[in-house]
C-alpha positions as CSV (number, residue, x, y, z in Angstrom):
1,X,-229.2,18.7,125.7
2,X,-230.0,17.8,122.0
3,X,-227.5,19.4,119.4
4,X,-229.2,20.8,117.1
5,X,-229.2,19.5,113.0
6,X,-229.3,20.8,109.4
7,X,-232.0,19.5,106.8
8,X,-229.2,16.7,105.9
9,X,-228.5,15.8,109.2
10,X,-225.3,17.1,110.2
11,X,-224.8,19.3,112.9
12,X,-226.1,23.0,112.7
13,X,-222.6,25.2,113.0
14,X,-224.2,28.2,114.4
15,X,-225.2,26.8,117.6
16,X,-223.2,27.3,120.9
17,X,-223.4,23.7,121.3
18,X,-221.3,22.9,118.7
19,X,-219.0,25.8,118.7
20,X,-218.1,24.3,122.3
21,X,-217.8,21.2,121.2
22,X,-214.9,22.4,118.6
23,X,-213.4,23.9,120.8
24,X,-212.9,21.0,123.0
25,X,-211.9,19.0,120.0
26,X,-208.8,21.5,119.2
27,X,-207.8,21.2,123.0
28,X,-207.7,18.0,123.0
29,X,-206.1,17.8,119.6
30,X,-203.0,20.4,121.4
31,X,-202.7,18.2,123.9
32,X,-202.7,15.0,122.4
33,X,-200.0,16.7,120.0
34,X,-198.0,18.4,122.7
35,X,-197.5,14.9,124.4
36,X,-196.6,12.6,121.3
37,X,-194.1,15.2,120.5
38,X,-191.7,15.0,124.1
39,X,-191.8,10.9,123.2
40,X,-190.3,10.4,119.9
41,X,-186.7,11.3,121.1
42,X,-185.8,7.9,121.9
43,X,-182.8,7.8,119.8
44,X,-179.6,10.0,119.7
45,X,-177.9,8.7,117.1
46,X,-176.6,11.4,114.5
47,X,-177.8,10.9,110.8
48,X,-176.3,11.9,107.9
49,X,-177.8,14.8,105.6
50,X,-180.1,11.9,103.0
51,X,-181.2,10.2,107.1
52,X,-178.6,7.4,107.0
53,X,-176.8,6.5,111.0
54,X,-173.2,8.3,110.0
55,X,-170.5,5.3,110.9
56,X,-168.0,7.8,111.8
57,X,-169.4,8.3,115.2
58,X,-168.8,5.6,118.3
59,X,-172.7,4.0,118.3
60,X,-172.5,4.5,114.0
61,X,-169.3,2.2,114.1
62,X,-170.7,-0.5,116.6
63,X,-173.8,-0.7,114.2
64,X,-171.6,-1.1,112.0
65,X,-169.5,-3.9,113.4
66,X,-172.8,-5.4,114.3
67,X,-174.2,-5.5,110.8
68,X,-170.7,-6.7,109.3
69,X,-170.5,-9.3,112.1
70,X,-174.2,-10.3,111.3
71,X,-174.0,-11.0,107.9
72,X,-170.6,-13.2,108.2
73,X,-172.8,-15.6,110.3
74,X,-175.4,-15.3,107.7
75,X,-173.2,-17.5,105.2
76,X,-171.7,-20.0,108.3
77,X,-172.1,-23.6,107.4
78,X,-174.4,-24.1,110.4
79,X,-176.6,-21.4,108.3
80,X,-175.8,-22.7,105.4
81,X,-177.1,-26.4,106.5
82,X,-180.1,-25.4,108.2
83,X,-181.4,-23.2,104.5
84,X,-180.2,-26.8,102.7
85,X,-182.9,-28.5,105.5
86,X,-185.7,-25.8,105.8
């Protein structure tokens, strides 16, 4: 079945053809949308109000410790050695 075109080229919007073929589109757009939307709540950690993790709560403080515990390695003198040697 050959869709039928404008002067231009484009697709003629008054045919059935392509008013089908929108329609399809938008369903599958729905879907596509309805689906993405269940997976993005991976995490459950509680933000603050400008989107920061708030370190009063139990998973906020062990990022936290993490992150504090992270960065006193960072200026070790095995760290510090290997930047000297890079």
């Amino acid at each position: 079945m050959a869709v039928k075109t404008t002067a231009s080229g484009k697709m003629d919007k008054r045919t059935k053809e392509y008013k089908e073929l929108k329609a399809r589109l938008a369903k599958a757009r729905a879907a596509k949308a309805k689906s993405t939307t269940k997976k993005k709540q991976t995490s459950t950690l509680k933000k603050t109000a400008s989107g920061k993790v708030d370190k009063r709560t139990k998973e906020g403080k062990a990022i936290a410790e993490r992150m504090a515990k992270a960065r006193k390695a960072k200026n070790s003198l095995a760290n510090r050695l290997k930047r000297l040697f890079r």
